[in-house]
C-alpha positions in Angstrom: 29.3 -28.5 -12.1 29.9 -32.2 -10.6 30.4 -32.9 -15.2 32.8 -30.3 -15.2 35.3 -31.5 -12.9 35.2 -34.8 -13.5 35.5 -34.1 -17.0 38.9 -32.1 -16.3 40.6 -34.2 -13.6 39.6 -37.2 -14.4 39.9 -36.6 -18.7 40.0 -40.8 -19.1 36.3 -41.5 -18.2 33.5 -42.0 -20.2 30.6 -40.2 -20.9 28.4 -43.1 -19.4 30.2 -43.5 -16.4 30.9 -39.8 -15.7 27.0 -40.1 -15.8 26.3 -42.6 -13.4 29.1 -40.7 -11.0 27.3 -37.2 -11.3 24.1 -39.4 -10.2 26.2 -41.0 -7.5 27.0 -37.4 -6.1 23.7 -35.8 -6.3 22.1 -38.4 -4.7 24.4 -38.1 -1.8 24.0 -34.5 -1.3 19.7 -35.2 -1.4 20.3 -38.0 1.0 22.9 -35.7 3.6 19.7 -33.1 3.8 18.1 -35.8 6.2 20.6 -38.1 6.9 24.4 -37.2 8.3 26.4 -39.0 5.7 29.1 -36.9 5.0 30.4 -33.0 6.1 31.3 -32.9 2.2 28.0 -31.4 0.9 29.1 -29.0 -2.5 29.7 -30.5 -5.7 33.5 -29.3 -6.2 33.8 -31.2 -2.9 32.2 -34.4 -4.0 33.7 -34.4 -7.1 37.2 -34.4 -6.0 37.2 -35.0 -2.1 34.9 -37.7 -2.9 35.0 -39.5 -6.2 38.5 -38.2 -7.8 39.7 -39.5 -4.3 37.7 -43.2 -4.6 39.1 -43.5 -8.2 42.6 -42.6 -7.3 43.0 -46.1 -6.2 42.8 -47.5 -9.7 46.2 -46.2 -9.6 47.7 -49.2 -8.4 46.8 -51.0 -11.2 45.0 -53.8 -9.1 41.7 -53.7 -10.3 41.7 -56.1 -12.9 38.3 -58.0 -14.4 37.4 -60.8 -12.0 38.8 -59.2 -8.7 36.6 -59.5 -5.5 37.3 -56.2 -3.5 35.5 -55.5 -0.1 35.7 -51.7 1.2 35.8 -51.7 4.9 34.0 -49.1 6.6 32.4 -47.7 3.6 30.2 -45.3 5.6 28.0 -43.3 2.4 30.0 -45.8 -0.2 33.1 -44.3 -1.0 35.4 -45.6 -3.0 33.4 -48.6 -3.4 30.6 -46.5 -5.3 32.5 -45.0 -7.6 35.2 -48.0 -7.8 32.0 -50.2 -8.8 31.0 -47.9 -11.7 34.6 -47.4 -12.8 35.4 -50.9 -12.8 32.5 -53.0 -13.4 33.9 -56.1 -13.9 35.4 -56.4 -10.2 32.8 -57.5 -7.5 32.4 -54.8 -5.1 31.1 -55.3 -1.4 30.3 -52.7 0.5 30.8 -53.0 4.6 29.4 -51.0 7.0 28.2 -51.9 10.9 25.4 -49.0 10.2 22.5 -50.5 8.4 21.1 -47.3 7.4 24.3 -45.8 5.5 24.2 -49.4 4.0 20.7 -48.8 3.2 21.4 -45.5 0.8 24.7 -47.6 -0.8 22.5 -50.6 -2.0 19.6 -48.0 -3.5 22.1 -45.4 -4.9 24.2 -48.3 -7.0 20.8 -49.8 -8.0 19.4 -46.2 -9.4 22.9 -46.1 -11.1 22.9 -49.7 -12.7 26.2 -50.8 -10.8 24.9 -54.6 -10.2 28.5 -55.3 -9.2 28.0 -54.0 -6.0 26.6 -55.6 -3.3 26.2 -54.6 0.7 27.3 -56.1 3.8 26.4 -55.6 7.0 28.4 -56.3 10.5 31.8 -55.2 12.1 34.6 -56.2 10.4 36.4 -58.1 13.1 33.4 -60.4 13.3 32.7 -60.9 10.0 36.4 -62.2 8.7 36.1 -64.5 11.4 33.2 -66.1 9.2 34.8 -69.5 7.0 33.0 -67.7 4.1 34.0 -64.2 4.2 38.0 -65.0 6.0 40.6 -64.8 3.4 38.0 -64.6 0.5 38.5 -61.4 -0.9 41.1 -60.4 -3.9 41.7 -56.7 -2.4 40.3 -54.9 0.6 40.3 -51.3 0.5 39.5 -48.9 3.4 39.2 -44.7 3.2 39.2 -42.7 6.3 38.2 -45.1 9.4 41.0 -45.8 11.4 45.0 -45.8 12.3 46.4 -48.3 10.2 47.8 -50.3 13.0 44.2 -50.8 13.9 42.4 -51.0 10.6 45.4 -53.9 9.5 43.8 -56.0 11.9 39.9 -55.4 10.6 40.6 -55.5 7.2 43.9 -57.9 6.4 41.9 -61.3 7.8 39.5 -61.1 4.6 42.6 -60.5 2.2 43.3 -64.1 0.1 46.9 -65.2 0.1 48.6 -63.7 -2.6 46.0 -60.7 -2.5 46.3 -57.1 -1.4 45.0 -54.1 1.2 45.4 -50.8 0.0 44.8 -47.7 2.6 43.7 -44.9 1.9 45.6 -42.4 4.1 46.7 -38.5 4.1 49.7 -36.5 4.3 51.0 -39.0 7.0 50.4 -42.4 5.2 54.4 -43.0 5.8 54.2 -42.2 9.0 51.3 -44.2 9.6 52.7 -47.3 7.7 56.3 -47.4 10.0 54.0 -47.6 13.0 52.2 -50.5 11.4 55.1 -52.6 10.5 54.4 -55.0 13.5 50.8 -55.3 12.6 51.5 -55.5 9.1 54.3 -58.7 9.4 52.0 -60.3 12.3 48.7 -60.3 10.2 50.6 -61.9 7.5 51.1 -58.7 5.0 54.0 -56.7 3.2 54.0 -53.4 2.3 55.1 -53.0 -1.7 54.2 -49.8 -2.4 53.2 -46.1 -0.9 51.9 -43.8 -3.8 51.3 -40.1 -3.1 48.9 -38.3 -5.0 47.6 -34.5 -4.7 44.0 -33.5 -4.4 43.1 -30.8 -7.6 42.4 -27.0 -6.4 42.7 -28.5 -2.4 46.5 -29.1 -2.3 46.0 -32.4 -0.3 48.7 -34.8 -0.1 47.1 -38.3 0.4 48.7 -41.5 0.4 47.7 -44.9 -0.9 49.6 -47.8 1.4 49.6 -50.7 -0.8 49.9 -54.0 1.3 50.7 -57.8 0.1 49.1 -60.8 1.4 52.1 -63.2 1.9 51.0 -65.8 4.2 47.7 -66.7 6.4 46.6 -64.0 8.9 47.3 -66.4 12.6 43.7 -67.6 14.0 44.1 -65.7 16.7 43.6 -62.7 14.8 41.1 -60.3 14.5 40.9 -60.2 18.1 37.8 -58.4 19.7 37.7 -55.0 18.9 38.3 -53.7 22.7 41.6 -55.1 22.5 42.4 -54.3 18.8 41.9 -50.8 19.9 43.2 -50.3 23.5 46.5 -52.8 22.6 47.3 -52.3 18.2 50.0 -54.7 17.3 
């Protein structure tokens, strides 16, 4: 079933890497039997809540051969598992503060030959404080974790100059993007784009907020994440 709708909604893919995504989705759906990972447990709803949603971000036409993309807050590893089989020549990191969810990310893209991808574990607004990690990343990408006024603050420190953050939001991504202006200008960002898309047989209206990198996020920024969440920019 998993085959069938990705062959009809998403008609572009290949037979190789529709594969390694119907791999991707049953493995999640064993793994949820004895480990909460996600409240999505059919295969119509992996399919398209899941994977047709990850690869809607190829979209925005950013995800070129070369490109370094951290997903913040990848929880069971979506987009970035299905963004690392569907463009394999980007380097995908996946972020999560829960070692365990990382734990199933690292063995599920090893089982489905996506050496691209590569775990990392910590909270985001102490690890783009790190010289190695801050300001190193060609795209960050984020699905489902937070406000954006908060989540522009974990995820826009790792962004490179000249790089981008897309969020992944619902029906209210506009609404959610005028109350992040402020956090958006501050952190050094620019919003270019907002592209809506519609879920197949759900009806839902999501949103991809596509951000610029214009100039250096401030040092002072991330602040701890107490105050990024009791005072967003």
């Amino acid at each position: 079933m998993t085959d069938e709708y990705l062959r009809q909604y998403i008609p572009g893919i290949s037979a190789v890497r529709r594969e390694k995504l119907c791999l991707i989705a049953r493995l999640l759906a064993e793994k949820n039997r004895v480990m909460n990972l996600t409240a999505i447990t059919d295969e119509k709803g992996i399919a398209l809540l899941h994977i047709f949603d990850s690869l809607s971000l190829l979209q925005t036409g950013l995800f070129m051969p070369g490109k370094r993309i951290i997903d913040v807050g990848c929880g069971g590893g979506f987009p970035s598992l299905p963004l690392a089989v569907c463009a394999p020549e980007c380097r995908v990191t996946a972020n999560d503060s829960t070692s365990k969810k990382l734990d199933f990310v690292r063995e599920t893209a090893q089982n489905a030959g996506a050496d691209n991808l590569q775990t990392l574990c910590g909270r985001a607004e102490e690890l783009s404080s790190l010289p190695d990690l801050r300001e190193s990343f060609d795209i960050a990408v984020s699905r489902g974790v937070a406000r954006l006024n908060v989540l522009c603050e974990w995820c826009l420190p790792f962004v490179k100059t000249g790089g981008y953050f897309v969020a992944m939001k619902g029906e209210k991504g506009k609404e959610e993007v005028a109350e992040a202006q402020n956090a958006i200008s501050v952190l050094g960002g620019e919003i270019v784009d907002i592209i809506n898309y519609t879920l197949p047989e759900y009806g839902y209206l999501h949103t991809l907020c596509v951000i610029k990198k214009v100039r250096n996020t401030p040092a002072a920024y991330p602040r701890p994440n107490g105050k990024i969440k009791k005072k967003p920019l």
